[in-house]
C-alpha positions as CSV (number, residue, x, y, z in Angstrom):
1,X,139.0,113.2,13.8
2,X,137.4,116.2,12.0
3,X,136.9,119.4,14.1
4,X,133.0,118.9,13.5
5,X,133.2,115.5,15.2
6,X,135.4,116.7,17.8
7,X,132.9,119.5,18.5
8,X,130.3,117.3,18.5
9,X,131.8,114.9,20.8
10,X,132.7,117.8,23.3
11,X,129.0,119.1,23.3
12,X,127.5,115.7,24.1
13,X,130.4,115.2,26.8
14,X,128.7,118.9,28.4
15,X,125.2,117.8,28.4
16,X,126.0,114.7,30.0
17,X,127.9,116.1,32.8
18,X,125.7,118.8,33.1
19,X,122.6,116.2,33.0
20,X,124.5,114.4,35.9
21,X,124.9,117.5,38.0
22,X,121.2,117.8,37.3
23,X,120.6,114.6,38.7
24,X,123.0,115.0,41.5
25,X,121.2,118.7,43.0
26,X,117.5,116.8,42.4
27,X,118.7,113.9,44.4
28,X,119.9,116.3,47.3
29,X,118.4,115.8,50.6
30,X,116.0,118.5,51.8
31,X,116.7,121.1,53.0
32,X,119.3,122.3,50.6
33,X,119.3,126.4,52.1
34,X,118.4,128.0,55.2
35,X,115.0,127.6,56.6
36,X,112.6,130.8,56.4
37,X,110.4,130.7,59.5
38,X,108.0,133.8,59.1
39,X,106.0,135.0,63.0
40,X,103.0,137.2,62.1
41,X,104.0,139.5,64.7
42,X,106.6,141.5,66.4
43,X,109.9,140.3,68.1
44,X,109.7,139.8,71.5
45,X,105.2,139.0,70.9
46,X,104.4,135.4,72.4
47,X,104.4,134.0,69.1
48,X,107.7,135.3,68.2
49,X,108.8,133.5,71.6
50,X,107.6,130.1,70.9
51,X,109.7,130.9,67.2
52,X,112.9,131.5,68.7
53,X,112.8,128.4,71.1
54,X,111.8,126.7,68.2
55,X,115.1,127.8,65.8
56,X,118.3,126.7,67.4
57,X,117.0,123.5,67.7
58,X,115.7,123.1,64.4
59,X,118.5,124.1,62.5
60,X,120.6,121.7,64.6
61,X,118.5,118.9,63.1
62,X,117.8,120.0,59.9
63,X,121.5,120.8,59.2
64,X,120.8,124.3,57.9
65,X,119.8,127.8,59.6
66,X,116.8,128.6,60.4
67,X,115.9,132.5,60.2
68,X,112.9,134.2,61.7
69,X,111.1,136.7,59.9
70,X,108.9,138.9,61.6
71,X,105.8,139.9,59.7
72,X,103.8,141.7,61.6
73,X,100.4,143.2,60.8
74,X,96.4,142.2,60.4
75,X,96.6,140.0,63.3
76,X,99.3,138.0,61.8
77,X,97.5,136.8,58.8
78,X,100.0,139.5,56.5
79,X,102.3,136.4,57.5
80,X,100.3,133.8,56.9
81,X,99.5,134.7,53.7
82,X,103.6,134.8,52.8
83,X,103.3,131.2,53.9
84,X,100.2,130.0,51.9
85,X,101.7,131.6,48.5
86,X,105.5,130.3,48.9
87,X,106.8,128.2,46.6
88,X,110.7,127.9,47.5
89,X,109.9,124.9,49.5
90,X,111.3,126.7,52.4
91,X,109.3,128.5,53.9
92,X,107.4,128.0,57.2
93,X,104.9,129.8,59.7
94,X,104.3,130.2,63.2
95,X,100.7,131.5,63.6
96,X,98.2,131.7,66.2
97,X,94.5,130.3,66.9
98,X,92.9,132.8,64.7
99,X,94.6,133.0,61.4
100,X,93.5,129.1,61.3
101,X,89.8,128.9,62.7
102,X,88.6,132.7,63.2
103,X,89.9,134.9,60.4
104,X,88.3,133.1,57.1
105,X,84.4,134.0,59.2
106,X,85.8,137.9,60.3
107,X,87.2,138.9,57.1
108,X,85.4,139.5,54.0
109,X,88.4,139.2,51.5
110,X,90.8,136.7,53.6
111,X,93.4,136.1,51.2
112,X,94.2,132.6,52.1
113,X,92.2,129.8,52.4
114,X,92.8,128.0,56.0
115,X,91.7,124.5,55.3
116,X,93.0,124.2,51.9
117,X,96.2,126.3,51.5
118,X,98.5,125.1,54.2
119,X,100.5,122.0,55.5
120,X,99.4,121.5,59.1
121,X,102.6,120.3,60.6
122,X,102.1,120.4,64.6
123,X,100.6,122.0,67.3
124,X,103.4,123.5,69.2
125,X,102.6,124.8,72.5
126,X,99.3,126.3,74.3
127,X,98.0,128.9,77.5
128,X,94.8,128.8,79.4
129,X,94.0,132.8,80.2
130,X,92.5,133.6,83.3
131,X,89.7,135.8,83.4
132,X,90.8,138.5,85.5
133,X,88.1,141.3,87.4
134,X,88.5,144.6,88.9
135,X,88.4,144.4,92.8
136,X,84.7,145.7,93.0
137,X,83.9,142.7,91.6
138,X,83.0,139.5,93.4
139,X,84.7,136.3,93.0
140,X,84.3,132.2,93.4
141,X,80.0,131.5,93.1
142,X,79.2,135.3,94.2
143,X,80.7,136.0,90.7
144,X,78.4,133.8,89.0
145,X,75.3,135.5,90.9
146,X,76.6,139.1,90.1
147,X,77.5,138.2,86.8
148,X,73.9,137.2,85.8
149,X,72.2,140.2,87.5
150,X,74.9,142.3,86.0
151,X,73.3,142.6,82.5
152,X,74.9,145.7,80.4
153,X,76.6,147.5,83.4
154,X,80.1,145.8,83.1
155,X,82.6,146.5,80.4
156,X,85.2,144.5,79.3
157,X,88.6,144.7,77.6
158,X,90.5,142.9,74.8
159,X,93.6,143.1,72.5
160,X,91.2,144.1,69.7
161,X,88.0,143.0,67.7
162,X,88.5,139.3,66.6
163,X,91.3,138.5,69.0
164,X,90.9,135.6,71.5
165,X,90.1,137.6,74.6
166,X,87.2,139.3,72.7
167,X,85.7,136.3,71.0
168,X,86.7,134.5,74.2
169,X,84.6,137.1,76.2
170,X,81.4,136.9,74.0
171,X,81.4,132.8,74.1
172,X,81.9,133.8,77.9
173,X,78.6,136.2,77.6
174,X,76.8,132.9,76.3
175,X,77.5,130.7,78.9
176,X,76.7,133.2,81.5
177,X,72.7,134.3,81.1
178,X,71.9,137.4,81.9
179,X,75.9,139.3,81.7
180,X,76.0,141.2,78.3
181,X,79.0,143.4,79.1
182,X,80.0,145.8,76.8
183,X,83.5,145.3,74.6
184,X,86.4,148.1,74.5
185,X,89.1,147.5,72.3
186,X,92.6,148.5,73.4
187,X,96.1,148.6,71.7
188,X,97.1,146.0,73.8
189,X,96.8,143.9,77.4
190,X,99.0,146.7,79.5
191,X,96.0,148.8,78.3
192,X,93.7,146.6,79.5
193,X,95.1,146.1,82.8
194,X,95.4,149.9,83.4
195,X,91.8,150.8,82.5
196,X,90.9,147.8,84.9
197,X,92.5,149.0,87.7
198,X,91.3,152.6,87.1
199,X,87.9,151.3,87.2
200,X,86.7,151.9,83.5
201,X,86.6,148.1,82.7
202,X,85.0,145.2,85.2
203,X,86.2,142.0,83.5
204,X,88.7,140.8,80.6
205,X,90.5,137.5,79.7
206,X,94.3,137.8,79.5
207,X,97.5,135.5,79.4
208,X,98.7,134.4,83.1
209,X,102.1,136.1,82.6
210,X,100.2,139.2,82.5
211,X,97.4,138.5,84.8
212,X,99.3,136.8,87.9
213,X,101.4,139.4,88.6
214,X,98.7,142.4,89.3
215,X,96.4,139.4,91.3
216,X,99.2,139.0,93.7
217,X,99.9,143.0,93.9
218,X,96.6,143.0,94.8
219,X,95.3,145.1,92.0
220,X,93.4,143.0,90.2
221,X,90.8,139.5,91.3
222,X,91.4,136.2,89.5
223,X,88.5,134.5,89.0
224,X,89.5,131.5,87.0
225,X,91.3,130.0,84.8
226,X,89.6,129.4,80.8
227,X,90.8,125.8,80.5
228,X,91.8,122.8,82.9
229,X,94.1,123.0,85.6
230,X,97.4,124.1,84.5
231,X,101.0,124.1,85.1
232,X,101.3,127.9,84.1
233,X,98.7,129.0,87.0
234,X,98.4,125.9,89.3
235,X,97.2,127.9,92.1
236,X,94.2,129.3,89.6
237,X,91.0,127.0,89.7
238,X,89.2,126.5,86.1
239,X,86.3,128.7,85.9
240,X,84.4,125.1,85.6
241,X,84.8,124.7,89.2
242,X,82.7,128.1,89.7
243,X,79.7,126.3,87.6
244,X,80.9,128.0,84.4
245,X,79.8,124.8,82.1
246,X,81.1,123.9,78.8
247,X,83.8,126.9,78.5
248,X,87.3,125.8,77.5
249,X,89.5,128.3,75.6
250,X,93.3,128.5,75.2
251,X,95.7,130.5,73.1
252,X,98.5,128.9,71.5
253,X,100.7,128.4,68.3
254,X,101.5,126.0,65.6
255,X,103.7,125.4,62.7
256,X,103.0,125.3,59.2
257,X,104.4,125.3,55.7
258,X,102.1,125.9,52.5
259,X,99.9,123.6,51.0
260,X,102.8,123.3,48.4
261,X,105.6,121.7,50.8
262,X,106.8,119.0,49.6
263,X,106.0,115.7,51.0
264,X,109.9,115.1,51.9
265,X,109.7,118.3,53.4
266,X,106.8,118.0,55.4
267,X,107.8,114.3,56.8
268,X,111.7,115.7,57.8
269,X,110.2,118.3,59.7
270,X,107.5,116.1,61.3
271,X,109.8,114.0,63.0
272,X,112.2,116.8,63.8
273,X,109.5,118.4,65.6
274,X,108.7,115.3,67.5
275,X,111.7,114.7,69.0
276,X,112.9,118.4,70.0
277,X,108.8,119.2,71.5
278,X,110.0,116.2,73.9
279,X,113.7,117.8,74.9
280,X,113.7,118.8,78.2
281,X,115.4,122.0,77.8
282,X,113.0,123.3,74.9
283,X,109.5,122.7,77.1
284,X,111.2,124.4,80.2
285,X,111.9,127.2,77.2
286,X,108.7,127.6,76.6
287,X,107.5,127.1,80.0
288,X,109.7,130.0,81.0
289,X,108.4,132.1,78.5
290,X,104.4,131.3,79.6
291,X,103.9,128.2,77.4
292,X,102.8,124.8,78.1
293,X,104.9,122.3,75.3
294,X,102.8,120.2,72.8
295,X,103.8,118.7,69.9
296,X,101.1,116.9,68.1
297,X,101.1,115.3,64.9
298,X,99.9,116.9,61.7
299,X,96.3,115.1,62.1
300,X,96.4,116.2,65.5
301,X,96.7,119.5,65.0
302,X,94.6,119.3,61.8
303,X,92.0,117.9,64.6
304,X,92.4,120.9,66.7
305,X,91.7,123.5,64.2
306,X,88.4,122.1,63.2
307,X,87.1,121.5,66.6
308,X,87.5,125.2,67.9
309,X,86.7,126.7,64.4
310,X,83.0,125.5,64.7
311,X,82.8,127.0,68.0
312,X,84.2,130.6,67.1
313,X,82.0,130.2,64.1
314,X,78.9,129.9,65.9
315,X,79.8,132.7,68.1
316,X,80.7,135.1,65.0
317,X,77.6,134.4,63.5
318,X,75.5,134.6,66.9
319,X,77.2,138.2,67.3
320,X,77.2,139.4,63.9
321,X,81.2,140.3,64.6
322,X,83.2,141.5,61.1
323,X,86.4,142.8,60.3
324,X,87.3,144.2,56.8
């Protein structure tokens, strides 16, 4: 055999082998590297909580680690923009209620497109707040009467402009005619708590971690809980019960992966997700950490979004509220 023939022979003999390798990596199961699972804010934040809970067990069933990446900043939508715009397949979010059904109506130039650039994979865990009041403040059906006569004397606090508790408070303000309390952003809910009990704020809406633990000190009044009953606050009553009508509002967190994911992708982790929301020790997790456990499907969750964005839409657009 010539050496041309022999060369040739060796060159096809490559491709082939190398076409078969091809063949072999495309066939390859997903995932096929560690998991990226970005959190919109800080370690140690709620979100960043539900995350952690979330990783252990995931990467047990998905046979590869899973790795969270704090990104914090703009309310967590810096983060949830890295998730709309990867491509590696790998890539997936924790967010929170308002990078999915508030931010599109605050900001101007939103980067990412909530109902069209993401894979809605479940609905991972939720928290009623409890409106909390300062002790000159009356509570049960004598908060209702001192609320309407109250008209712009009260103030109240939230995390920010945009965030739950603030467009919380001004759906609040609708359901209640007559109280049109005035909003003060703080850096955060410790702030809040302190200006309540130093008397510059009347009323604000905060997470029950936060909120029982000054009630029972005695520093603060709780005058009901923003959902149902629930298993985070059993002995709170829903504000409902106080004749507060049509007025249910939680905070809670989901997982996502971009629109891109691939369907493989999305139906692995779907079922993964299923069966570790129902392990006991991962609800008591959460539970521990001020979570009640979900778990929804994607629909579900899809479901979710749309429901409480056209109610924080109205209420945007009632207000006039904008963020740049």
């Amino acid at each position: 055999m010539s050496i041309a023939r022999r060369t040739l022979l060796a060159t096809a003999c490559a491709l082939l082998a190398a076409g078969g390798a091809q063949a072999q990596t495309a066939a390859a199961p997903w995932p096929t590297k560690p998991i990226r699972l970005v959190v919109g804010f800080p370690g140690g934040s709620t979100p960043d909580i539900a995350a952690r809970v979330l990783a252990e067990p995931l990467a047990k069933a998905l046979g590869q680690p899973v790795v969270v990446d704090n990104k914090p900043g703009a309310s967590g939508n810096i983060a949830a923009d890295t998730v709309a715009k990867a491509t590696d397949d790998h890539t997936l979010g924790i967010v929170i209620n308002g990078n999915l059904t508030s931010s599109k109506m605050l900001y101007s130039k939103l980067p990412y497109d909530p109902a069209k650039d993401f894979s809605y994979l479940s609905l991972i865990a939720t928290a009623p707040l409890v409106l909390v009041a300062s002790n000159d403040v009356p509570t049960g059906k004598d908060f209702l009467a001192a609320a309407r006569a109250s008209g712009t004397k009260w103030n109240y606090g939230s995390v920010g402009v945009g965030s739950v508790g603030h467009l919380g408070m001004e759906l609040l303000k609708n359901r209640i005619p007559g109280m049109d309390a005035t909003h003060v952003p703080y850096a955060g809910n410790p702030q809040v708590v302190t200006a309540m009990i130093g008397g510059q704020l009347q009323l604000a809406l905060v997470p029950p971690a936060i909120a029982i633990p000054q009630v029972k000190a005695g520093k603060l009044k709780a005058i009901g809980l923003t959902s149902g009953r629930s298993t985070l606050a059993p002995e709170y009553a829903p504000l409902a019960d106080i004749g507060v009508r049509d007025f249910n509002l939680e905070v809670w967190t989901a997982l996502l992966g971009p629109a891109s994911l691939s369907p493989e992708a999305k139906a692995r982790i779907t079922k993964e997700i299923a069966v570790i929301m129902k392990n006991p020790e991962v609800r008591q997790q959460l539970f521990d950490k001020g979570w009640q456990p979900v778990g929804t499907s994607p629909e579900g969750m899809r479901l979710r979004v749309q429901d409480e964005a056209a109610i924080m839409s109205k209420i945007i657009q009632a207000r006039g509220i904008k963020l740049q």
